[in-house]
C-alpha positions as CSV (number, residue, x, y, z in Angstrom):
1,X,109.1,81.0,59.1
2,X,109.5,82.1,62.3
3,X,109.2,79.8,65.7
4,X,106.1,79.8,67.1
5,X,105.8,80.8,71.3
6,X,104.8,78.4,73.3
7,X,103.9,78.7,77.1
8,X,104.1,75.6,79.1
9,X,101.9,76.3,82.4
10,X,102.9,72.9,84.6
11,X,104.1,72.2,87.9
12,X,106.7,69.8,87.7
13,X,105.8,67.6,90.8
14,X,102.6,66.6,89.0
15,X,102.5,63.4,87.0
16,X,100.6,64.3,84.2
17,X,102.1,67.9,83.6
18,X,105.2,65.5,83.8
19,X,104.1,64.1,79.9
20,X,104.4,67.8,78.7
21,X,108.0,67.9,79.6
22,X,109.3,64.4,78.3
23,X,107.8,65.1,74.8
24,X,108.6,68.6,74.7
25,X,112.8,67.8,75.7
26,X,112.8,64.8,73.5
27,X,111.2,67.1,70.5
28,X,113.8,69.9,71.3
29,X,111.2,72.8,71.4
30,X,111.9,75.9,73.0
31,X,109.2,76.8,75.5
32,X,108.5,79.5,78.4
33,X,107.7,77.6,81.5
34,X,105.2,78.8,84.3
35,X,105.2,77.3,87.0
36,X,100.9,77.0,88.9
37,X,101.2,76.7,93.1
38,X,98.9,73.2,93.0
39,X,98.7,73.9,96.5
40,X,96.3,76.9,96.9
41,X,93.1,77.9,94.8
42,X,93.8,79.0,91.2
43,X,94.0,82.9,90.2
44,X,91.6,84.1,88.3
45,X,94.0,84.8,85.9
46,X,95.1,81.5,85.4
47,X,91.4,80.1,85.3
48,X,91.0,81.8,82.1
49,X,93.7,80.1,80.9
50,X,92.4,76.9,82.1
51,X,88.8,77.0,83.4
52,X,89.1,73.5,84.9
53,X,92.4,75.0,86.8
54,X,94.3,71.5,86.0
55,X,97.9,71.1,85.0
56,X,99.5,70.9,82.4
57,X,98.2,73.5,79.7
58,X,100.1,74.6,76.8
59,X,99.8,78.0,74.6
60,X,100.7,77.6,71.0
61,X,100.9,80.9,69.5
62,X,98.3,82.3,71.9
63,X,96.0,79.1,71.4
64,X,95.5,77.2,74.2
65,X,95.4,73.7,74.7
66,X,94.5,71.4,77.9
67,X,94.7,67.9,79.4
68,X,97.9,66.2,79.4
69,X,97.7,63.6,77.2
70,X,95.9,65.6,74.0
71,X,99.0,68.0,75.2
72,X,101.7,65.3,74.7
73,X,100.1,63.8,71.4
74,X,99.7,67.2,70.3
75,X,103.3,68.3,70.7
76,X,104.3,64.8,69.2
77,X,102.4,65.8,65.6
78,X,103.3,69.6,65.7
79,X,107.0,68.7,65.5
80,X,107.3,65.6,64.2
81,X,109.6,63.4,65.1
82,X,110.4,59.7,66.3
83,X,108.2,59.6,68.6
84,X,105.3,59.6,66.5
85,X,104.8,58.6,63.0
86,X,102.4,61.4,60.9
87,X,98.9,59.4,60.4
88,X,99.2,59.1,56.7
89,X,99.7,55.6,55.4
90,X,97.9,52.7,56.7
91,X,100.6,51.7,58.5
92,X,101.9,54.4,60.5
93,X,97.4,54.8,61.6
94,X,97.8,50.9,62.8
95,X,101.0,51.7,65.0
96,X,99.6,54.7,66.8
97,X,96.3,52.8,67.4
98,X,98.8,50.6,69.4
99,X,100.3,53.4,70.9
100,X,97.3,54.2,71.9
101,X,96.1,51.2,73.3
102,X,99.3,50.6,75.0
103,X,98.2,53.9,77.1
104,X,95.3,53.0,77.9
105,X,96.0,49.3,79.4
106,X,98.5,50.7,81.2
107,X,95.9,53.0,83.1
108,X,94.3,49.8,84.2
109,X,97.3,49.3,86.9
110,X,97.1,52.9,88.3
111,X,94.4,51.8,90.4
112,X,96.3,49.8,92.6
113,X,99.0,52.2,92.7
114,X,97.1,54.3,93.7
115,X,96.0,52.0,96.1
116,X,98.6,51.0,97.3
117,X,99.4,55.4,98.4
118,X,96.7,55.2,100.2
119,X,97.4,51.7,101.9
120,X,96.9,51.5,106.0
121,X,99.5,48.9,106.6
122,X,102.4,46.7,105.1
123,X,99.6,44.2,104.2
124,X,97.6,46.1,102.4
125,X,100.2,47.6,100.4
126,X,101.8,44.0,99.9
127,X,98.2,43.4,98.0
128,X,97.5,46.2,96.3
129,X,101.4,44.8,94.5
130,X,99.9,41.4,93.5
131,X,97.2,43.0,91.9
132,X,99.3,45.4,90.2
133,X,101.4,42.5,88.9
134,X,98.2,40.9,87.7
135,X,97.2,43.8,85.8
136,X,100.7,44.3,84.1
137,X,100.5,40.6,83.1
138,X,96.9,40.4,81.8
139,X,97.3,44.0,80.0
140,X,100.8,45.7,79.4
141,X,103.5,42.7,79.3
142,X,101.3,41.0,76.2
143,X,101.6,44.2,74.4
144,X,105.5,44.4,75.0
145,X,106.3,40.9,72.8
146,X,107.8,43.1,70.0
147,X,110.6,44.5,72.2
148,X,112.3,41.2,72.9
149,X,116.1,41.2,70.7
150,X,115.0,44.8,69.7
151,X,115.5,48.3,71.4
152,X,113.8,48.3,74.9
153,X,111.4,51.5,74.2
154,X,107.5,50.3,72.6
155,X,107.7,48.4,69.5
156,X,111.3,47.3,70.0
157,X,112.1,51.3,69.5
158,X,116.0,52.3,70.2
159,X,114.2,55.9,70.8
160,X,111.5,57.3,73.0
161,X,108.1,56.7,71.6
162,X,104.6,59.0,72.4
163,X,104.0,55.3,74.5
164,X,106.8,56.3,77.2
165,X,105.9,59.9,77.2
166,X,102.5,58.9,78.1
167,X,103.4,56.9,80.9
168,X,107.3,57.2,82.1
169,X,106.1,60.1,84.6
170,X,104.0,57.2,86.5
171,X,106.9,54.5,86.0
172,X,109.4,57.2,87.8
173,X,107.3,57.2,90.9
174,X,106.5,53.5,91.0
175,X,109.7,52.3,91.1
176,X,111.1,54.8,93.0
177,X,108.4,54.4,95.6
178,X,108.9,51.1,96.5
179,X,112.4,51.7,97.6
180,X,112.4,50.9,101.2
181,X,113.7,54.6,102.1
182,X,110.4,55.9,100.5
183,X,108.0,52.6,101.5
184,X,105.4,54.1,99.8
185,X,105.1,51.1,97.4
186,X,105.3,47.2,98.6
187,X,108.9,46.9,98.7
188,X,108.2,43.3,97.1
189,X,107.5,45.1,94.0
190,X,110.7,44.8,92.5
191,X,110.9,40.4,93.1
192,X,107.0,40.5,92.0
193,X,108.4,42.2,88.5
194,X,110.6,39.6,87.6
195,X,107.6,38.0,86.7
196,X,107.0,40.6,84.1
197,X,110.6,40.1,81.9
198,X,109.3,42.7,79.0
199,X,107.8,45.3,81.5
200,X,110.7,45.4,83.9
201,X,113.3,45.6,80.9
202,X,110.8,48.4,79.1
203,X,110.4,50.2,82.7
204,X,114.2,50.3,83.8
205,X,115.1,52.0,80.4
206,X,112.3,54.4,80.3
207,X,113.2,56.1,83.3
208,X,116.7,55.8,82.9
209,X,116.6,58.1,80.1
210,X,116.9,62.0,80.5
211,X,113.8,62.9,78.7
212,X,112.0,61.6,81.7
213,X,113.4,61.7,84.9
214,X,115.0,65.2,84.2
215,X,112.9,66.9,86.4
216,X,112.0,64.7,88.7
217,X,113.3,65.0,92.4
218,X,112.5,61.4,93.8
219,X,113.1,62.3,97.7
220,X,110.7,65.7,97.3
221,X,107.7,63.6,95.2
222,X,108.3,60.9,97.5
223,X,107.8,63.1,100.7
224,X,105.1,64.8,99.2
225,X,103.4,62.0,98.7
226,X,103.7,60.9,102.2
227,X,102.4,64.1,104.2
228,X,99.4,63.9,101.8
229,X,98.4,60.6,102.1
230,X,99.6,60.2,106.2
231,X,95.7,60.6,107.3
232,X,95.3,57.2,105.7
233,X,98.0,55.3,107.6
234,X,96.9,56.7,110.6
């Protein structure tokens, strides 16, 4: 049976093109890669690949599929692999509906990361960290419990799981953000996290590993990041 062609259109700055690329290196699938200008309106040519213009999408033998997270999970069942178990028994449906809601509660800190880009002064980013830190303790570092004496990855995993593709593209830039050579992020980010044991063990090992942070150029992201959100700071 012969491979099938697949056609990654991303642009590796963005975070949530970013997923594509961890799941596809850490499946080892051979893929084309095009590369959409985010910075200017979409071809027409493009748009019928993707009406909604977004990155990432992916072709799979000419059929086209959109939004980056049905793109990771989809990559994840097509060539199976550790980092997600086939939905058959029982058991293996229970741990991706923990994968799943792993994801989602760690959306719930985006906000104030988010925030905290868009933050006027030292202050404002220094508060948009504590409630980051809240959110990770309410939501993510409860869901973490099974790592402790066990791999680092979810679910005390030695390997890469669908949970760190999902989110290791957002980890990358919110650590390396709140470097103070970036200062994008409250640079009291990394004292608030030792509050968070599980999630700052689980963090520093995500984007240590080569699957994630293999594209990602911290000081070009990072400057990006600051001419588009300057008019706020101003």
């Amino acid at each position: 049976m012969s491979s099938p062609k697949i056609i990654l259109y991303t642009n590796r700055g963005c975070p949530w093109a970013h997923r594509a690329h961890i799941a596809l290196k850490e499946s080892g699938v051979e893929y084309e890669e095009v590369t959409i200008d985010l910075t200017k309106p979409r071809e027409p040519w493009y748009l019928e690949v993707n009406p909604r213009g977004l990155v990432p999408s992916l072709s799979y033998n000419g059929e086209i599929i959109i939004e980056s997270g049905i793109v990771a999970e989809f990559i994840a069942d097509a060539f199976p692999s550790h980092l997600l178990p086939p939905s058959g028994p029982v058991e293996n449906s229970l741990y991706r509906a923990r994968v799943s809601l792993f994801v989602d509660a760690f959306s719930k800190i985006l906000p104030h990361f988010f925030a905290s880009l868009r933050a006027a002064s030292e202050e404002e980013r220094d508060a948009a960290a504590e409630e980051l830190l809240a959110t990770i303790k309410k939501e993510v570092e409860p869901l973490l419990a099974s790592t402790e004496g066990k791999g680092p990855f979810f679910g005390g995993s030695d390997k890469l799981t669908l949970a760190e593709v999902q989110t290791g593209s957002f980890i990358l830039r919110l650590l390396a953000f709140s470097k103070p050579e970036h200062g994008l992020v409250s640079a009291k980010l990394s004292t608030l996290l030792e509050q968070t044991p599980r999630f700052k063990r689980w963090a520093e090992a995500t984007v240590a590993h080569d699957s994630v942070n293999f594209i990602f150029e911290e000081k070009v992201v990072a400057d990006r990041m600051r001419a588009k959100f300057a008019p706020a700071k101003v």
